[in-house]
C-alpha positions in Angstrom: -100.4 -109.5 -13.3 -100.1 -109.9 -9.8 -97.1 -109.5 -7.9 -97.3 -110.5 -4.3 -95.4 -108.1 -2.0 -94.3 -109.3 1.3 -96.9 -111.6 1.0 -99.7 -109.7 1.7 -99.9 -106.7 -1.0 -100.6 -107.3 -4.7 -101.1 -105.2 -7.0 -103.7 -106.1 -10.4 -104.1 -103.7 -13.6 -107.3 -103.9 -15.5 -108.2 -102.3 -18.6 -110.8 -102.6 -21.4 -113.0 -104.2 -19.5 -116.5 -103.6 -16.7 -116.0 -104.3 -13.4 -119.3 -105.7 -12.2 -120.7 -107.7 -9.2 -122.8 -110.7 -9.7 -124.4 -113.4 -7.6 -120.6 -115.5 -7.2 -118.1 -112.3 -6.2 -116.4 -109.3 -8.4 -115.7 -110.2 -11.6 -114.4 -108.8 -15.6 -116.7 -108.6 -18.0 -114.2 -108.9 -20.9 -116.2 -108.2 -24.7 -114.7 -110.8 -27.0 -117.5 -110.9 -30.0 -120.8 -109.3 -31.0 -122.2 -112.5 -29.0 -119.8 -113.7 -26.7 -118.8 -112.0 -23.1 -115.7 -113.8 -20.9 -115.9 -113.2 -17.2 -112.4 -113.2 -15.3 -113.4 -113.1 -11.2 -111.5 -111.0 -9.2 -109.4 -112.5 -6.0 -110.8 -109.2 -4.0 -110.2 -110.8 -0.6 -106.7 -111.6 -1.8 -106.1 -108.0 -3.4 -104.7 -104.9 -1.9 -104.9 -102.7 -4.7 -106.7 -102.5 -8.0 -105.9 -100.1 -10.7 -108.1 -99.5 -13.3 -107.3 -98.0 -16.5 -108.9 -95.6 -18.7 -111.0 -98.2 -20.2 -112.8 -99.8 -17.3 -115.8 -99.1 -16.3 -116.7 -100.1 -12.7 -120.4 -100.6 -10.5 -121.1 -99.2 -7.3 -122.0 -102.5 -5.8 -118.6 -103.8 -7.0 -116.6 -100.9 -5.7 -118.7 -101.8 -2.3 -117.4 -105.2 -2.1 -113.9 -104.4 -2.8 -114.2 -101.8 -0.3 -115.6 -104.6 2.8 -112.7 -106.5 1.3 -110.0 -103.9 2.3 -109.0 -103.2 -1.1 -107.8 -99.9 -2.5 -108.8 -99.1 -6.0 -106.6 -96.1 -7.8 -107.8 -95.0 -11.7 -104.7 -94.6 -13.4 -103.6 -94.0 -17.4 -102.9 -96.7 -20.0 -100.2 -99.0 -18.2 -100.7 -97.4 -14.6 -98.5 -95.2 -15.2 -100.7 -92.3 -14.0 -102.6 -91.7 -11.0 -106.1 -89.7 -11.3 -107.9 -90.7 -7.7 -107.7 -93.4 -5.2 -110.4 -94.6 -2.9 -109.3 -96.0 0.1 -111.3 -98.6 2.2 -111.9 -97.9 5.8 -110.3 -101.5 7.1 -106.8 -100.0 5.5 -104.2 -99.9 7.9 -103.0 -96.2 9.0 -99.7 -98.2 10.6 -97.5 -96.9 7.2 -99.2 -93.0 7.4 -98.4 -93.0 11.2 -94.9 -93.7 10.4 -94.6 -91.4 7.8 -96.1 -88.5 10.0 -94.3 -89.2 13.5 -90.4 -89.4 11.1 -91.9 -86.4 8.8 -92.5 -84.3 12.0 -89.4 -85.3 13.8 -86.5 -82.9 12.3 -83.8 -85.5 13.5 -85.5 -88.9 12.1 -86.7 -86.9 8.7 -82.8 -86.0 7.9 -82.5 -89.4 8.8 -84.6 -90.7 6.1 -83.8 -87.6 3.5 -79.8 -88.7 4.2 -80.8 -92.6 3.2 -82.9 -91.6 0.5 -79.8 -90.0 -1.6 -77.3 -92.8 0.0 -79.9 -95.5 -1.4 -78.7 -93.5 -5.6 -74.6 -94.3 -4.4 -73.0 -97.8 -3.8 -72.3 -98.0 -0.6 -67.9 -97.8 -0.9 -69.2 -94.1 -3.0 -70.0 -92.7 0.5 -68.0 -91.5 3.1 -68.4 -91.7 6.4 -70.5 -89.1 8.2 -71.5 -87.1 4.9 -73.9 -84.1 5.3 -77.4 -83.7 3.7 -75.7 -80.8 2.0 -72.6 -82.9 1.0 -75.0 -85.4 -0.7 -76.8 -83.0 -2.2 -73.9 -81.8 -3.9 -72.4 -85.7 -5.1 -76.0 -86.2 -6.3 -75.5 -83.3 -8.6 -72.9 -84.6 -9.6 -73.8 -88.0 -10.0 -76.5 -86.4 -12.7 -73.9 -84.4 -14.3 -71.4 -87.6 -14.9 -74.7 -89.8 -16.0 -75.8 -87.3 -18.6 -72.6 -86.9 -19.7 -72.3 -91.0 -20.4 -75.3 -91.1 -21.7 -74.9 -88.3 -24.6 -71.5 -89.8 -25.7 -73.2 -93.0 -26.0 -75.8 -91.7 -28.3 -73.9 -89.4 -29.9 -75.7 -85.9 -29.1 -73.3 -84.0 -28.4 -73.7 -81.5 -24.8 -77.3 -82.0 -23.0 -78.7 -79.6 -20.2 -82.0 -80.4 -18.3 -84.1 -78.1 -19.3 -88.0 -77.9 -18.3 -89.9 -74.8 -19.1 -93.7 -75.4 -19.2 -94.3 -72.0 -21.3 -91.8 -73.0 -23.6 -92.2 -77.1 -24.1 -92.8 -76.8 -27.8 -89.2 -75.8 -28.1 -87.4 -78.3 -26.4 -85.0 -81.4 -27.9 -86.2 -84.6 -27.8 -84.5 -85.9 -24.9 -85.9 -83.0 -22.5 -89.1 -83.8 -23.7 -88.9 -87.8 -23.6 -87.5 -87.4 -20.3 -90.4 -85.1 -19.3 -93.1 -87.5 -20.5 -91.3 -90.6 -19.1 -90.9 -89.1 -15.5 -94.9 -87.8 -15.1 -95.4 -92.1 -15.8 -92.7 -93.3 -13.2 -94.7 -90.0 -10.7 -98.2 -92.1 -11.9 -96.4 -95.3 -11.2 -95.3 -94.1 -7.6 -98.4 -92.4 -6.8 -100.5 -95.4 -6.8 -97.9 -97.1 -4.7 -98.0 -94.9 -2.1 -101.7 -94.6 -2.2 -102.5 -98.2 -1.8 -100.3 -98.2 1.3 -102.4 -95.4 2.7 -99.7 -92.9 2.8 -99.8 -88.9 2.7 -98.6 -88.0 -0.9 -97.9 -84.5 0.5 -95.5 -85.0 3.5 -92.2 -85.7 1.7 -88.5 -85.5 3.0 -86.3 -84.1 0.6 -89.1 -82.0 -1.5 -91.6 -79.9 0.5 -94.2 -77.5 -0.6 -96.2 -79.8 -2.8 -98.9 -82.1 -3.1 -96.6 -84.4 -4.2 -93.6 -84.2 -2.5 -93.1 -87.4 -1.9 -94.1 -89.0 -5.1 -90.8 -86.9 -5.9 -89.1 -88.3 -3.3 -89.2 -92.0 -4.1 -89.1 -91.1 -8.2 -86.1 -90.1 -7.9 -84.8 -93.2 -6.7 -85.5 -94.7 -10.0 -84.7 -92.7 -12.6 -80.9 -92.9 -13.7 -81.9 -96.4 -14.4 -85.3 -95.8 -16.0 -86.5 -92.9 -17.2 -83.1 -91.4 -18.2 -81.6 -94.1 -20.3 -85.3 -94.0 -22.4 -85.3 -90.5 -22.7 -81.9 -90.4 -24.3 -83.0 -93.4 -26.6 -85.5 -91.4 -28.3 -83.2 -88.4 -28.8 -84.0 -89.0 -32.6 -87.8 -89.7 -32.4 -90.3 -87.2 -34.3 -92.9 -87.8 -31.4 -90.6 -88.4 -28.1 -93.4 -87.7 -25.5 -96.0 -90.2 -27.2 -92.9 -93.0 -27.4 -91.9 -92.4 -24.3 -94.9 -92.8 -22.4 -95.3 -96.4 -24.8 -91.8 -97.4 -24.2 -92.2 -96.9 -20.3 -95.3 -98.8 -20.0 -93.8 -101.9 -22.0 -90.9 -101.6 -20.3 -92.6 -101.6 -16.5 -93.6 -105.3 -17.1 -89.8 -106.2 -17.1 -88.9 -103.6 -14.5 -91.7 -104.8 -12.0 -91.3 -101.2 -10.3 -94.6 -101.4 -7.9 -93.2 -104.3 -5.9 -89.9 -102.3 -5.5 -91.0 -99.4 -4.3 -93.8 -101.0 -1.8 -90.4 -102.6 -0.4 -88.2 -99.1 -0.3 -91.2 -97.0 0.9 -91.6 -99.8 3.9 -87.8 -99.7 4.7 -87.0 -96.0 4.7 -90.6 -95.4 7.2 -89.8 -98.7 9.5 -87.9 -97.6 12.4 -84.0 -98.8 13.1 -85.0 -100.2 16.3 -87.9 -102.3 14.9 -84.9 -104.5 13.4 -83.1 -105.4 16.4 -86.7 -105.3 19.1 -87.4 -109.3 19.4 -90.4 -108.6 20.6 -91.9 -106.7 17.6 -94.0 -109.1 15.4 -92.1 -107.6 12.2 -93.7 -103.9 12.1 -92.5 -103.6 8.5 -94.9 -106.1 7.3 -98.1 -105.6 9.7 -101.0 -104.7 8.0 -104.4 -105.8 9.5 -105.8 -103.7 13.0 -108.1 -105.6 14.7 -109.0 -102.3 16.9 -108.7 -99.4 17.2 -106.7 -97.6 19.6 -106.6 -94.2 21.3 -103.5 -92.3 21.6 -101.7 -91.4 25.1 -99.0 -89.1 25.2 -96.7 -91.1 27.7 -97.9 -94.8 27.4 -98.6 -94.6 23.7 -101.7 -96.3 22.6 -104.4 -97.7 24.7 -107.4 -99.6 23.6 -110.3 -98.9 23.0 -113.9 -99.4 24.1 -113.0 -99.1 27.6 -114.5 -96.6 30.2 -111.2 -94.5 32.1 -113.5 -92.6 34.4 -112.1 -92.7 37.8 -113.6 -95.1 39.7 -115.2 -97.1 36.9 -118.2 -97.3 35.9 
């Protein structure tokens, strides 16, 4: 599959097969008989992110060319739907992780973006004007209060509490633990999302203190509508953690999630001004650097390769 994303970002899952480079480019070695070997070539120079599933096997010349190429490569589970590593190719664009870090380490623009984040779960007539970060913290709760409620009658389970205790997992009903499994895939899923964007997994805005803050904080965008309906689904399953992580990986070919949240991740980090600036060459969709720059306090970024000693030189 590849699903082009702002016309410049795709995203192709590989499994089962090698990953090898030959004389003509990168291509799939794909094991059809005892005698007969398909190869599938790669559009690397086209690709911004390959993941590779727990049955590919890869060559060092191949991840070199996919590298020169500018492409990220993430191993992930069966589906994607975990991330293990990423390795990121030195051409990548730091344009996303700047914007992350400058709205991250500016108190007003990261209650800013944690503010849109829980208005992006409500329709917009939901909201009141000039709601706090503490006021939508307290409708989101809510919010997940009402949905579980919904979602029990219309199953018929009776009362259902969230309930996640690591030391005691074996004890838990099948929704808690279908809803467990089903949310580490959607964290895999928005892991490698982030990664192949370049961003910093760690700097979230709503959770902090984690290497994965925010893979947390994008998650939760999606999960009333897809982890949480599956999880109560299999509230009568004998194994609910094995048919969860199934059902979510069949399901993500429907729900086309990567593309989504390449799109959010890009909206809430793109800066209001860049919207209205006619002289920005659309910042939310730039991706190549032909240079690099140095940084200036006051006029911003300079470029490179040039001698500032007084004078010249």
């Amino acid at each position: 599959m590849l699903p082009g994303v702002a016309d410049s970002l795709s995203f192709l899952y590989l499994d089962m097969v090698r990953v090898v480079q030959d004389d003509t480019g990168v291509c799939a070695q794909i094991q059809v008989g005892d005698d007969r070997t398909d190869l599938v070539y790669l559009p690397t120079a086209a690709l911004s992110c390959l993941l590779l599933g727990p049955g590919v096997s890869i060559t060092t010349p191949a991840l070199t060319t996919l590298a020169r190429h500018g492409t990220s490569v993430v191993c992930t589970g069966a589906g994607g739907v975990r991330a293990y590593a990423g390795i990121l190719p030195d051409s990548l664009t730091t344009h996303w992780l700047e914007q992350q870090v400058a709205a991250w380490a500016d108190p007003a623009r990261r209650l800013g973006i944690a503010t849109r984040m829980y208005g992006m779960r409500f329709d917009a007539t939901e909201l009141p004007g000039g709601v706090t970060l503490e006021q939508l913290r307290g409708m989101e709760g809510q919010r997940m209060k009402a949905l579980y409620k919904i979602l029990a009658q219309q199953h018929g389970i009776g009362r259902f509490r969230r309930n996640y205790h690591p030391d005691q997992w074996h004890t838990q009903d099948p929704v808690n633990l279908a809803l467990s499994a089903a949310n580490t895939c959607l964290y895999g899923i928005v892991h490698a999302a982030l990664l192949a964007l370049g961003l910093s997994p760690a700097l979230g805005f709503v959770h902090a203190g984690t290497q994965h803050a925010f893979v947390y904080d994008i998650a939760d965008l999606y999960k009333a509508e897809t982890t949480l309906p599956l999880a109560f689904a299999l509230h009568q399953s004998a194994n609910p953690e094995q048919e969860a992580r199934r059902r979510f990986r069949e399901d993500l070919r429907l729900l086309r999630l990567l593309p989504r949240i390449v799109h959010d991740v890009q909206t809430l980090l793109t800066p209001a001004q860049a919207d209205t600036d006619p002289d920005d060459e659309d910042r939310s969709e730039r991706r190549d650097i032909q240079m690099v720059h140095l940084w200036d306090p006051k006029a911003g970024t300079l470029p490179a390769g040039v001698n500032y000693a007084s004078g010249g030189a």
